[in-house]
C-alpha positions as CSV (number, residue, x, y, z in Angstrom):
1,X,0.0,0.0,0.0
2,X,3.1,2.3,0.7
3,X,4.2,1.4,-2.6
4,X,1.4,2.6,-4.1
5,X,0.7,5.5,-2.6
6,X,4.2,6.8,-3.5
7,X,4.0,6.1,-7.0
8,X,0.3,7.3,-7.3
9,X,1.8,11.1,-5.7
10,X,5.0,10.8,-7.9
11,X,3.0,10.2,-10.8
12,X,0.4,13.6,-10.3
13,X,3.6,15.4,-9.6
14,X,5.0,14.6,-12.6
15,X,1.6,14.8,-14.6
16,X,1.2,18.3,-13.0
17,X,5.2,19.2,-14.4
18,X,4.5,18.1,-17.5
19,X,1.1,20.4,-18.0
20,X,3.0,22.9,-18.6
21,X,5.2,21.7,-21.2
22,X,2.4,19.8,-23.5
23,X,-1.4,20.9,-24.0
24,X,-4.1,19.0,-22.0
25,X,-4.4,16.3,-23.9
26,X,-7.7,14.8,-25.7
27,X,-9.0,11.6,-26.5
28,X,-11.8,10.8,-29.0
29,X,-14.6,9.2,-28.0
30,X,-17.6,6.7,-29.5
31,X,-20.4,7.9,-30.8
32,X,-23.7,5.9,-29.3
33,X,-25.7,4.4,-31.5
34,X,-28.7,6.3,-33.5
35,X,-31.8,6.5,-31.1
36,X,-34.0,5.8,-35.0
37,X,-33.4,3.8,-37.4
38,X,-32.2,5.8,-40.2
39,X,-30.1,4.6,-42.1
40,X,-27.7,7.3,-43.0
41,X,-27.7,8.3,-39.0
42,X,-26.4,4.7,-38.4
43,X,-23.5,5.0,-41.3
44,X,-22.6,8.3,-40.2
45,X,-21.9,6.3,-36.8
46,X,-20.1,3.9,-37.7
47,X,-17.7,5.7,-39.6
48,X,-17.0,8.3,-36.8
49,X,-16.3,4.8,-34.8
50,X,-13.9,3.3,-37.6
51,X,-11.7,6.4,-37.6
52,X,-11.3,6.6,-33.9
53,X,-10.2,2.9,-33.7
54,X,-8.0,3.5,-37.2
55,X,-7.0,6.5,-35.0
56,X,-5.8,4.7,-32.3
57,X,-4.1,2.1,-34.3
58,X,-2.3,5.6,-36.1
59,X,-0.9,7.1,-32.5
60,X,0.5,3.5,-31.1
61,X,4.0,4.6,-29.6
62,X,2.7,8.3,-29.1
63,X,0.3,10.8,-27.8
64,X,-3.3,9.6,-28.9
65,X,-4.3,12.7,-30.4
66,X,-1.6,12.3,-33.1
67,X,-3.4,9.0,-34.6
68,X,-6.7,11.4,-34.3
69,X,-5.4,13.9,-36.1
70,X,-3.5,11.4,-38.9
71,X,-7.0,9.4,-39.2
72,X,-8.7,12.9,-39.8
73,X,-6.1,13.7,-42.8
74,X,-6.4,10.1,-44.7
75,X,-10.4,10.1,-44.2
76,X,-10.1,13.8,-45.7
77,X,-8.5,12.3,-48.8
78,X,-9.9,8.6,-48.8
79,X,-14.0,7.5,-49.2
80,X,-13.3,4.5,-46.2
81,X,-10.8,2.3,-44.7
82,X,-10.2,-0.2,-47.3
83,X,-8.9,2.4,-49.6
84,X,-6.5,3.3,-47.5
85,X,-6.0,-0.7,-46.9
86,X,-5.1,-1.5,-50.8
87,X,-3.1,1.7,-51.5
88,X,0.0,2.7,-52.1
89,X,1.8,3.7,-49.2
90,X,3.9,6.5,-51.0
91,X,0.4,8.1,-51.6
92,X,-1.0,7.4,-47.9
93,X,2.3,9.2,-46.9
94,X,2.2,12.2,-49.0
95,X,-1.8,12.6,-47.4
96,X,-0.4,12.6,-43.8
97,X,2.9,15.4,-45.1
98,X,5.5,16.3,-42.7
99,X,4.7,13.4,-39.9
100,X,8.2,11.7,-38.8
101,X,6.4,8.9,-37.9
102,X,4.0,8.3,-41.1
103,X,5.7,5.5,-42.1
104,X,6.0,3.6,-39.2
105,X,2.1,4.9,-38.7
106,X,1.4,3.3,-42.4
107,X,2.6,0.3,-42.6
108,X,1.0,-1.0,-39.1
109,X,-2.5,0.6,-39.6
110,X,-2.6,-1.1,-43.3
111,X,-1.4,-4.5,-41.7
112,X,-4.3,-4.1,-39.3
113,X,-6.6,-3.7,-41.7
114,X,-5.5,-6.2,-44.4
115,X,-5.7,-8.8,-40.9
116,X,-9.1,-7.7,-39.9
117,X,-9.9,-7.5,-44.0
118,X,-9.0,-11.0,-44.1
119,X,-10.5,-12.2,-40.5
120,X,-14.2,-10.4,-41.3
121,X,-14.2,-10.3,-45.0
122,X,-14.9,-6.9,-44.2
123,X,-13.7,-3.3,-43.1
124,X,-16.9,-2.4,-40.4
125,X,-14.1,-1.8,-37.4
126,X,-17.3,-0.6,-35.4
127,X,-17.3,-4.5,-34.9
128,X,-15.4,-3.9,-31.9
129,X,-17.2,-1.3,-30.2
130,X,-20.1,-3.5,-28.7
131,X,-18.0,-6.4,-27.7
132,X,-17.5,-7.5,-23.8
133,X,-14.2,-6.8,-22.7
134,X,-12.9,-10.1,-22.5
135,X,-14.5,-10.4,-26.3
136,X,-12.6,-7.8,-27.9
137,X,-9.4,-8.6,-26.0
138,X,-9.4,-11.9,-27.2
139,X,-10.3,-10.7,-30.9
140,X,-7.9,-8.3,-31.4
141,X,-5.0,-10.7,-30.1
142,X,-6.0,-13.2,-31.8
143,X,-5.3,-10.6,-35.0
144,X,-1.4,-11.3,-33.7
145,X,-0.9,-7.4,-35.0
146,X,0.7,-6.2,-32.2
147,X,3.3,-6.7,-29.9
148,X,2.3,-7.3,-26.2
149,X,2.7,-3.5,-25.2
150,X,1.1,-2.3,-28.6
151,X,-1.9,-4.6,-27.9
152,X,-2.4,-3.3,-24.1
153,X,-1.5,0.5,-25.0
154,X,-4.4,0.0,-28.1
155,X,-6.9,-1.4,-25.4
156,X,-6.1,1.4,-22.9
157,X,-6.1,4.6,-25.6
158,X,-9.0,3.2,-27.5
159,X,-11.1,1.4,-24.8
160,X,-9.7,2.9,-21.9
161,X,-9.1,-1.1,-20.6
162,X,-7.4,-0.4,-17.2
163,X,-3.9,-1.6,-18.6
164,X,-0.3,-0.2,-19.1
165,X,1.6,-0.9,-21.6
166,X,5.4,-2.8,-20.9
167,X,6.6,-0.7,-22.8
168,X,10.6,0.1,-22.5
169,X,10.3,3.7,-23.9
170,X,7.9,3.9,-21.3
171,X,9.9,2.3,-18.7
172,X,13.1,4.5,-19.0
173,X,10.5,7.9,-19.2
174,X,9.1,6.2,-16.0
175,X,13.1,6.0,-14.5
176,X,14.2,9.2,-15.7
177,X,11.3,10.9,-13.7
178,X,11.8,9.0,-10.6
179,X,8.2,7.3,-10.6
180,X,10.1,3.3,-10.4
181,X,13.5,2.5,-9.0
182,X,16.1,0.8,-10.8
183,X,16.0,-3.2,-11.9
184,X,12.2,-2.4,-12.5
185,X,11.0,-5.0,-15.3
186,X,8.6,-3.3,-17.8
187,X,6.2,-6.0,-17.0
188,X,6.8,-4.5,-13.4
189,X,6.0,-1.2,-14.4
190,X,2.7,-2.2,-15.9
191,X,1.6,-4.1,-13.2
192,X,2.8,-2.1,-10.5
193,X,0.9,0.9,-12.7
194,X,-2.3,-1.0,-12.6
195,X,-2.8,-1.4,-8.8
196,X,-1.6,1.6,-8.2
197,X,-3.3,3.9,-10.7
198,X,-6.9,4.4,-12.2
199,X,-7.3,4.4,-15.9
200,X,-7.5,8.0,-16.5
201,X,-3.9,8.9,-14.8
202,X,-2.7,5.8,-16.9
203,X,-3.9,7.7,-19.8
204,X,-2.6,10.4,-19.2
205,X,0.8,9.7,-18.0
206,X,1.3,7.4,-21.3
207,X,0.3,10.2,-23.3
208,X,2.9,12.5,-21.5
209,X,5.5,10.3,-21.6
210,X,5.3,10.0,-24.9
211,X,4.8,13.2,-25.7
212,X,8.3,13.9,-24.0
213,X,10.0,10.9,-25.5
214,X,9.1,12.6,-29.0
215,X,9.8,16.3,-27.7
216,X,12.8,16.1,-25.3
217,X,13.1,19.0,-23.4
218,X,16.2,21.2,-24.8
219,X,19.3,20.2,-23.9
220,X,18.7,16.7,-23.3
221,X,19.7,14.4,-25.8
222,X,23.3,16.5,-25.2
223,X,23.1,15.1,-21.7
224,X,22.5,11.5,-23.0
225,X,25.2,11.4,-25.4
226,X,27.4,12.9,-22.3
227,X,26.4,9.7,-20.3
């Protein structure tokens, strides 16, 4: 319980710290479905749905809003999902411009949906917003898409599953900041994460840390080279 505690006040310390070198971060949300039975109304669901799980899929090993905001540029150039599934990723590339990360964004959001393409016959990725926990854990594993921290860091943007990723970025972000001590595991960190934190500050502190990793403060990667 001691344990806890001091991780849970070291981690809204450095969550309040780092407020005030990234924006408040936001995190798309599902639409429910239509209350009638329109048709168009339902559609219109469902593809607000597919582009906040093709987003999350887009900001794996980042802040969340990044995959938002990359989902928002290829839907602004694409009619649905399985055009950007069959084409070329040069093009895909061009639509999301001056991203370092497009390509590493690309090539694992088209491999997700040529494997869920191939598992459905079909590119409805609302599919996953009505099943039980346990349901959609199991489906998208069973994909085998992702590494073991990309599929618990999905579950937790996306779903908000109460899950850290073992992620070793994460684990030396984690280190740096003082939050674990040293010979931590990453599986440690996860699970020490999990009892000790509620989804939201999981959420959060992911999204910071990442947000760091990708925008070191100034001077730092100087200090590394130093070490």
């Amino acid at each position: 319980m001691a344990a806890n505690l001091r991780i849970r006040n070291k981690v809204a310390s450095v969550l309040r710290s780092l407020t005030r070198r990234f924006p408040t971060p936001t995190f798309p949300v599902f639409e429910p479905p239509p209350q009638s039975a329109d048709a168009s109304a339902a559609l219109a669901v469902a593809s607000k749905n597919s582009e906040v799980i093709a987003g999350a899929v887009l900001g794996l090993h980042g802040p969340p809003q990044e995959g938002a905001d990359a989902a928002r540029k290829l839907m602004s150039h694409c009619v649905d999902w399985n055009e950007v599934r069959v084409a070329r990723s040069d093009v895909l590339l061009a639509m999301l411009g001056r991203d370092p990360r497009a390509t590493e964004r690309i090539a694992l959001l088209q491999r997700f949906l040529e494997t869920f393409f191939l598992r459905q016959r079909n590119l409805n990725l609302e599919y996953l917003v009505p099943l039980r926990p346990g349901e959609r854990r199991s489906f998208v594993s069973n994909l085998e898409v992702f590494s073991r921290d990309e599929l618990a860091a999905f579950l937790l943007t996306c779903f908000r599953y109460p899950i850290f990723p073992p992620d070793e970025v994460l684990l030396q972000a984690a280190m740096d900041h003082g939050i674990l001590k040293g010979k931590t595991t990453a599986l440690q960190m996860a699970r020490q994460f999990e009892t000790s934190l509620t989804e939201d500050q999981m959420l959060h502190l992911y999204t910071y840390l990442y947000a760091e990793h990708h925008n070191p403060p100034k001077g730092a990667e100087k200090k590394k080279k130093k070490k």
